[in-house]
N, C-alpha and C positions, 0 to 999 in steps of 0.2 A: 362500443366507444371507438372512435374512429384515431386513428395515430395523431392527428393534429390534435383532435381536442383531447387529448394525452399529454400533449407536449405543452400545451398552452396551458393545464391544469397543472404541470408540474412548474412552470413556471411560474403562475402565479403562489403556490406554494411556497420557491424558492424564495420569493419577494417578500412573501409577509413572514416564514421564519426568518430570516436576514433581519427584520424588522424587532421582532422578538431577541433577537441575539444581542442583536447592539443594547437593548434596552437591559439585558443582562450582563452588559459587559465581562465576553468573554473574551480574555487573551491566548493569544496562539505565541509558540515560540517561536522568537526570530532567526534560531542555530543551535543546533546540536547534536544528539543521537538519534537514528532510526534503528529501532530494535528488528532485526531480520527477521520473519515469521514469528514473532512476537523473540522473548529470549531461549533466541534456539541454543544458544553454545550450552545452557545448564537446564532446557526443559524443550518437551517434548513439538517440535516445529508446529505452528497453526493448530495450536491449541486452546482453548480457556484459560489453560494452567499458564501458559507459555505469555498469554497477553496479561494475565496479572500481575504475575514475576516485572516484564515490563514496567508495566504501571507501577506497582510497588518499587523500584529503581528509581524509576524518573525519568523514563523515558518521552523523549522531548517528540518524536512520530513511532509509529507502530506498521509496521509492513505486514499486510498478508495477502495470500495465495489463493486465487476464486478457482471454483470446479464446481462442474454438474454433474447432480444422479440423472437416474435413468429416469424416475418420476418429477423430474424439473426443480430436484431444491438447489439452491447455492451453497456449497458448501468450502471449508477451508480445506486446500489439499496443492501442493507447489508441481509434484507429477502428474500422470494424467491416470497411473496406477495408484493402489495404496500397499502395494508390494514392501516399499520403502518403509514407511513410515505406520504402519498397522500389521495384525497378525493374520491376514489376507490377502487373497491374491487376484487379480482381475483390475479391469478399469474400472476408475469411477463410475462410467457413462453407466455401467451391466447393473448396478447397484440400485436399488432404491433406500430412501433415506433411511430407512429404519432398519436395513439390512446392515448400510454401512454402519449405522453406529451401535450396531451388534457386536462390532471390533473394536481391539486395543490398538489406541492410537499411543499410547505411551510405555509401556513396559518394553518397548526396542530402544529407548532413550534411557531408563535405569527402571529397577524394580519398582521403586514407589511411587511410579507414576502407571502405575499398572491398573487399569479400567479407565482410563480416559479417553473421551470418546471423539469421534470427530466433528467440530463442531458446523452446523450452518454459518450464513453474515450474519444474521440476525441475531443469534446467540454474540458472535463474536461483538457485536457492536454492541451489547446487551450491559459486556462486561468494564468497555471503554468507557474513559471519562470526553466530557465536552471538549477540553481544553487545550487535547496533544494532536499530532496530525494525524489522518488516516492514510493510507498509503495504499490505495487497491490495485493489484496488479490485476489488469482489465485487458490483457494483449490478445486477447479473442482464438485463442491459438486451439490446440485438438481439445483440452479438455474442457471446454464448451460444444462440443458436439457440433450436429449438422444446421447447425440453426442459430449461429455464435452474435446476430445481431439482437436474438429477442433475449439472448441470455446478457448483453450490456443494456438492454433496457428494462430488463427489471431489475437489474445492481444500482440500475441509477435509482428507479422508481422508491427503492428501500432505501437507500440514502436520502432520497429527498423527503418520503413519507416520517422517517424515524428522526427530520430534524437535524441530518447529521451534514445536511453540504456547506454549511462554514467550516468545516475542518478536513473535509474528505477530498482525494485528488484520484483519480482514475491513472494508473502509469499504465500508457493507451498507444496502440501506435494509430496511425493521423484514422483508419476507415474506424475503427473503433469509437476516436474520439467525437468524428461524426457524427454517429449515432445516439452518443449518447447529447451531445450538442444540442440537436434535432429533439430530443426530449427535456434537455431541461438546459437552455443557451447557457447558467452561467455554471452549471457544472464547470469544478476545476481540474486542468490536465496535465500531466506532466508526460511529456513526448518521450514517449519509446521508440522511436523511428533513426535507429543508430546507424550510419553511416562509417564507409571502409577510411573514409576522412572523417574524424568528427570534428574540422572548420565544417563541412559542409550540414553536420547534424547539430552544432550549436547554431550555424544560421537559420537553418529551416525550422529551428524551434522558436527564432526571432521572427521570422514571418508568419507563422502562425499566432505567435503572441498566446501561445503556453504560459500556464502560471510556471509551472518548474519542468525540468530536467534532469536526465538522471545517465552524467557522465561515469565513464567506465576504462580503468585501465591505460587511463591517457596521463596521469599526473607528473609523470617525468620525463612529456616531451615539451619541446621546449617553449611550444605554443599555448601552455598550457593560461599562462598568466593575462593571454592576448584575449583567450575564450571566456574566463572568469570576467574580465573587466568588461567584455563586449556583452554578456550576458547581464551581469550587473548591470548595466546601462538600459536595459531593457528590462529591467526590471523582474526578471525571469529568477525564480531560486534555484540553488542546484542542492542536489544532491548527488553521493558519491557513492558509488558499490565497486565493490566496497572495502572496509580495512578490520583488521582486529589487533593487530599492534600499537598499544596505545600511541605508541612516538608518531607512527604513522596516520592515525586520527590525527593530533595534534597538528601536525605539517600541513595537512590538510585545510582545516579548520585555518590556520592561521595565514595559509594560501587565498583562501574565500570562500569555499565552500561553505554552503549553510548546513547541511545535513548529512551526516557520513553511516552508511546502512553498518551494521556490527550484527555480530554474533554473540558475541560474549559483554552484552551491558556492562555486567558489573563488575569486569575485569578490569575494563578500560574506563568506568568513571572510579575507579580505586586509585589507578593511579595517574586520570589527567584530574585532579582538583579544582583545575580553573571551570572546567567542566562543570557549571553547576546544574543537579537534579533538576528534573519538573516535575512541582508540583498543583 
């Protein structure tokens, strides 16, 4: 099967789920919380456990972490080792899948989460519901290996196959976003392509005409209120990475920000209330 007629098959795919969705009227949230590698602050990063915790909160997007085994699965993993984060040592890339999920991804985060495995996207999207955003960090970087375009085209291929690109966004920098473009045009993206100015990285996300954006570290210069409204005009969402002080969500949010990445969900919808759950 030749890459065009790939891309034209995903496309038409795209077209007629889009078609199905509307007819199920699903609503997406307009603002809220993104749970950082599902709720990392009380459970175990890029987990099953971790994205249901989520879900069960009310988390309004869901952020996780893509990486490849050595026998080509997608799996969730934020480093390019699982040193971190499992009771093993080595890159992902050395692994094959059944090796990796031979290891505890959870008992480094507390005792009762001890035999939790690591999971693939597939899994992970298994456990998501239709309704909240998907958030795939897709930066093509070393744990994708030597070959980091055919690993964005089949994250796209699964999102598009399992019905999920009305809610799923690639945080992609531009060669990435390409690729996966080139496979299915209306995949959506949000520009990872940060700039030493970010005037110059909220514009370049307006010329590209990115669904979202995902500001960082900039909220208390003074330009900030210039970048929101410019990007609001364009229609662009943003997102913020990130905060876990609720006051500091809050400011945020009430700044314009649509989406503010957290650690700790349910610290911080405990005590912003106007914050209401998704469910």
């Amino acid at each position: 099967m030749t890459p065009d007629f790939t891309a034209a098959l995903a496309s038409l795919f795209i077209v007629a789920t889009s078609h199905l969705i509307a007819a199920e009227v699903i609503r997406l949230p307009d603002r809220g919380l993104c749970a950082h590698r599902g709720a990392s602050g009380t459970h175990p990063e890029n987990t099953v456990p971790a994205l249901q915790e989520a879900v069960r909160l009310g988390a309004h997007m869901v952020e996780l972490d893509l990486a490849l085994t050595r026998d080509g699965e997608i799996v969730l993993m934020h480093d390019a080792t699982v040193n971190r984060t499992t009771n093993g040592k080595g890159r992902v890339l050395d692994f094959d899948l059944a090796a990796l999920q031979q290891l505890d991804a959870g008992a480094w985060k507390d005792p009762r989460f001890a035999g939790t495995r690591v999971p693939t996207l597939a899994e992970a999207l298994a456990v998501l519901p239709r309704n909240v955003w998907i958030n795939l960090d897709t930066k093509a970087d070393a744990r994708f290996g030597p070959d980091p375009a055919a690993v964005v085209r089949r994250v796209v291929e699964l999102v598009v196959a399992t019905g999920r690109a009305h809610q799923t966004f690639l945080a992609a920098r531009a060669d990435a976003a390409a690729i996966a473009r080139r496979i299915a045009p209306g995949i959506q993206i949000c520009s990872m392509d940060r700039k030493p100015d970010p005037t110059d990285y909220v514009n370049d996300a307006i010329a590209r005409r990115v669904g979202f954006i995902q500001l960082r570290d900039c909220a208390q210069d003074a330009r900030f209120p210039a970048w929101i409204a410019a990007l609001k005009a364009a229609g662009i969402r943003i997102n913020y990475f990130y905060a876990n002080e609720p006051a500091e969500v809050g400011r945020l949010l009430a700044a314009g920000v649509d989406f503010v990445l957290v650690d700790d969900l349910g610290a911080v919808l405990a005590q912003r209330q106007e914050i209401r759950p998704w469910r």
